[in-house]
Rosetta silent file (secondary structure, phi, psi, omega in degrees, C-alpha in Angstrom):
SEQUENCE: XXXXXXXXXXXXXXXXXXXXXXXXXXXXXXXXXXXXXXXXXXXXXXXXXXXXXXXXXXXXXXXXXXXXXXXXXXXXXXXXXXXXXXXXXXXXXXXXXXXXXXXXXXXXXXX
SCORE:     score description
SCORE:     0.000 S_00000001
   1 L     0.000  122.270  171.101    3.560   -8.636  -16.825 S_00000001
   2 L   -60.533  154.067 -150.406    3.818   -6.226  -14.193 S_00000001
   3 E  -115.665  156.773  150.434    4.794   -7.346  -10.934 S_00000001
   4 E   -92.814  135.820  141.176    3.785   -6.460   -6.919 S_00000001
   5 E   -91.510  160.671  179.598    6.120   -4.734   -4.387 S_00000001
   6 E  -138.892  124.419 -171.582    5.891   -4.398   -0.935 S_00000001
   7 E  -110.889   86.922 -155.684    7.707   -1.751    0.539 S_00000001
   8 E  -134.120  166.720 -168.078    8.028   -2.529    4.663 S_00000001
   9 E   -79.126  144.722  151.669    9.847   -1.898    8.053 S_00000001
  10 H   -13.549  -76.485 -171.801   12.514   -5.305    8.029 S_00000001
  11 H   -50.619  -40.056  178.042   10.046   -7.393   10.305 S_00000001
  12 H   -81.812  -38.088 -166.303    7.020   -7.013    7.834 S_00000001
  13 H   -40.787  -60.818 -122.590    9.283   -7.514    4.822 S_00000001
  14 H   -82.862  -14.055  168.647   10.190  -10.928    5.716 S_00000001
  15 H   -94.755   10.720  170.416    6.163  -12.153    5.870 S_00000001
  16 H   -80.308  -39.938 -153.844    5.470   -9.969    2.586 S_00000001
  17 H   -83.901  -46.966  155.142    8.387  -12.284    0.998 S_00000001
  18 L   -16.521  -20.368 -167.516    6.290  -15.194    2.207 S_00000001
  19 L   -91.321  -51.217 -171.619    3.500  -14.216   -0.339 S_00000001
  20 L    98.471   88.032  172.221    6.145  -14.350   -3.391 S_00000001
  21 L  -144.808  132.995  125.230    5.548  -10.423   -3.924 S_00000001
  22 E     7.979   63.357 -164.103    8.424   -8.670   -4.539 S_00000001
  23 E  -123.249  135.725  162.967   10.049   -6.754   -1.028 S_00000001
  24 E   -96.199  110.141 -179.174   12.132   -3.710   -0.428 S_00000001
  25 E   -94.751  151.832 -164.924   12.814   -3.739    3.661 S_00000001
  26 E  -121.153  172.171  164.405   13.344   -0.228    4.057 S_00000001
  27 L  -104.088  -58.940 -169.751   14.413    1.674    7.783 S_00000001
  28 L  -128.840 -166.550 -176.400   12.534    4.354    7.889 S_00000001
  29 H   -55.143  -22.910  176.280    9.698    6.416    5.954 S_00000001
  30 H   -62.781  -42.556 -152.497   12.750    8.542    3.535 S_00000001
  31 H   -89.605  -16.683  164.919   13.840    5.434    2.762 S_00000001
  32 H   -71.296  -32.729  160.660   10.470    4.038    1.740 S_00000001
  33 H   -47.312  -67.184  170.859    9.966    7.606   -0.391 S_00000001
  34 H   -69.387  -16.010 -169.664   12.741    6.648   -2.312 S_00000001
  35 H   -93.869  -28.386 -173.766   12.515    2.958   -2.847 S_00000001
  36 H   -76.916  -51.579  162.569    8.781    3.337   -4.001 S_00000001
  37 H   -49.257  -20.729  174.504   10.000    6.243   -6.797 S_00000001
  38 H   -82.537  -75.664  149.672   12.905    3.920   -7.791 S_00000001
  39 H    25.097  -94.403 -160.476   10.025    1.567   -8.337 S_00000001
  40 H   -58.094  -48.035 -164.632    7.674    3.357  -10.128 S_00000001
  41 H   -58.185  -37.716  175.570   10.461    4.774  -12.432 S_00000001
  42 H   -72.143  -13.064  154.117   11.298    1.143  -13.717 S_00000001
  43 L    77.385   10.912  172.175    7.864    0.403  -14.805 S_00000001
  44 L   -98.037   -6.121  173.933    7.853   -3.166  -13.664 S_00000001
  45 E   -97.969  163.679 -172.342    5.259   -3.235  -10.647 S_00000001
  46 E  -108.062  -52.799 -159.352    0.990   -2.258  -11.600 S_00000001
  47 E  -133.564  117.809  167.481    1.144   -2.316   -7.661 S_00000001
  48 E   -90.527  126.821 -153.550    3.134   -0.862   -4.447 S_00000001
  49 E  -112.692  108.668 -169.718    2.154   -2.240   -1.618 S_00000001
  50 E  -110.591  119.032  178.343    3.829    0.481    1.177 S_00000001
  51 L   -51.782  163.551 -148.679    3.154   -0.221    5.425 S_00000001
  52 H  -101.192  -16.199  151.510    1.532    2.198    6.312 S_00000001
  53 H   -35.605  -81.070 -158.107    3.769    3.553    9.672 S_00000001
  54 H   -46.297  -46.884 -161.530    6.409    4.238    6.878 S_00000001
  55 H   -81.778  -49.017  148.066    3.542    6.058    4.465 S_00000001
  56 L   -73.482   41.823 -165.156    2.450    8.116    7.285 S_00000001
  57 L  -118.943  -73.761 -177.735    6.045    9.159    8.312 S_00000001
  58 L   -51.763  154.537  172.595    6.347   11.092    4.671 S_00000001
  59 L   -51.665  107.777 -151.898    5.388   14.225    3.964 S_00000001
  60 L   -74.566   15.742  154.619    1.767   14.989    2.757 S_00000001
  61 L  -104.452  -15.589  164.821    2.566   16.196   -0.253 S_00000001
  62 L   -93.977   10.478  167.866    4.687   13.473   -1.433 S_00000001
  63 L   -74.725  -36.403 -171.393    1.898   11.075   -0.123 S_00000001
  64 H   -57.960  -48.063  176.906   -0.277   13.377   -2.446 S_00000001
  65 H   -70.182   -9.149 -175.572    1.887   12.939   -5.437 S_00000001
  66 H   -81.171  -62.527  158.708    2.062    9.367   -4.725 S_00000001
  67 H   -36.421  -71.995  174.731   -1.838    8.847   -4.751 S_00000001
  68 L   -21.409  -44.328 -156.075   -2.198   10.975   -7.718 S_00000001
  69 L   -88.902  135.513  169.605   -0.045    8.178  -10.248 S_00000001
  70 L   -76.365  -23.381  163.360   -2.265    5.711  -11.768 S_00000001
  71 L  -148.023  129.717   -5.044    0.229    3.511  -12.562 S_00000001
  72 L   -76.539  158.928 -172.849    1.600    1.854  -10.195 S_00000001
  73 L   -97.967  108.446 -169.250   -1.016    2.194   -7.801 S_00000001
  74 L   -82.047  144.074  173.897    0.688    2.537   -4.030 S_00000001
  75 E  -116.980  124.629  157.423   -1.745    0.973   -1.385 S_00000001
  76 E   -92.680  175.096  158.178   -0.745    1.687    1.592 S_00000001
  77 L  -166.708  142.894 -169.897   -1.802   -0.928    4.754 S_00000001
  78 L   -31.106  125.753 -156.641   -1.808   -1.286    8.344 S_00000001
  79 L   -99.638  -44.259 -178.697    1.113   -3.961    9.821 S_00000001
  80 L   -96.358  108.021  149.685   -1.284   -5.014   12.591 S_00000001
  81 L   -99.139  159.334 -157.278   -4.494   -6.751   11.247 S_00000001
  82 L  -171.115  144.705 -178.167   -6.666   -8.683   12.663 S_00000001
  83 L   -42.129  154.076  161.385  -10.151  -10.802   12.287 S_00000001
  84 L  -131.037 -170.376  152.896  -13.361   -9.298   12.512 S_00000001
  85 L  -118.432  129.197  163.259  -17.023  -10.149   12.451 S_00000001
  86 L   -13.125  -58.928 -152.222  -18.743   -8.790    9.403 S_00000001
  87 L   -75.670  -41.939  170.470  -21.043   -7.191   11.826 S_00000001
  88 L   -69.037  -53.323 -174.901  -18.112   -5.343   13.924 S_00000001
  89 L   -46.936  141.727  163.750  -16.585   -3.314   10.478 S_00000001
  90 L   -66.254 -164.232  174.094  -17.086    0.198   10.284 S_00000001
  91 L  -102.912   -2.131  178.286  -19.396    1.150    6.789 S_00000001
  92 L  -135.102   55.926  179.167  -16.092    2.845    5.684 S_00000001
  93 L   -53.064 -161.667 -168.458  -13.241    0.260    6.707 S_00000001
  94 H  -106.205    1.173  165.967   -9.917    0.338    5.238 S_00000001
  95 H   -62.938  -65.514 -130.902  -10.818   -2.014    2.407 S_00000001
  96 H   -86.868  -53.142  150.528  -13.601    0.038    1.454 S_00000001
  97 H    -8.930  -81.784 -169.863  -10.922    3.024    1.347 S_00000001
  98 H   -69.934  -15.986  160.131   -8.273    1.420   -0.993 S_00000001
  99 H   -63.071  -55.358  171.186  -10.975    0.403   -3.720 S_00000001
 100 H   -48.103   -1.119  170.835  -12.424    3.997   -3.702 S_00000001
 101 H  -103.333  -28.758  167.442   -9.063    5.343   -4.497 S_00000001
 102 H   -76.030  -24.985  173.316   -8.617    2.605   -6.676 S_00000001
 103 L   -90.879  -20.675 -161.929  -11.717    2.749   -8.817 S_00000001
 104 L    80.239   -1.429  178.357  -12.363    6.580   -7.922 S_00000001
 105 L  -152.353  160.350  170.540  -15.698    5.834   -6.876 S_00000001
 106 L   -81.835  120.694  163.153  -17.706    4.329   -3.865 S_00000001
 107 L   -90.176  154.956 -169.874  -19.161    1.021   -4.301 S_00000001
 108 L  -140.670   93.805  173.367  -21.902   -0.181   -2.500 S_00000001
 109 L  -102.954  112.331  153.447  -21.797   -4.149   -2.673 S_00000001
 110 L   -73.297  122.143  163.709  -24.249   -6.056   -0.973 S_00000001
 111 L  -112.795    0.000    0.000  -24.083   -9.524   -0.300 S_00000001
């Protein structure tokens, strides 16, 4: 069964580990480049979970080549989150993002 990583600055690691996921604490964005290809190459995670400081630190073309692989799928996300009201989200949050990259297409779920 393939597994989840989380690929984070030290301080986010240790409430990623909290989860039971898999974590690489990395220092900076090189070192997250490499830990997610070391990853990938060993075929045991479906999903890399990378902060997203670190993922926008790299280079856009190895973000690009990163996106591209279908398996494992890197997500990156934000280190500060925070409640909302339903009402307050934009119509193109960051949720709404990481499926469309994940499915390839925009859903439009009402509830």
């Amino acid at each position: 069964m393939l597994r989840v990583l989380a690929v984070a600055s030290r301080e986010l690691a240790a409430g990623f580990a909290l989860t039971g996921v898999d974590v690489n604490a990395v220092a900076d964005s090189m070192a997250a480049l490499e830990a997610i290809k070391e990853a990938a190459a060993s075929r045991d995670y479906g999903i890399i979970i990378v902060e997203e400081a670190l993922w926008e630190g790299m280079d856009a073309r190895s973000r690009d080549a990163l996106h591209a692989w279908n398996l494992p799928l890197v997500v990156a996300v934000p280190a500060e989150m925070k409640w909302m009201d339903v009402e307050d989200l934009r119509p193109d949050d960051h949720l709404a993002g990481l499926i469309r990259h994940a499915v390839g297409h925009q859903l439009a779920i009402k509830l």
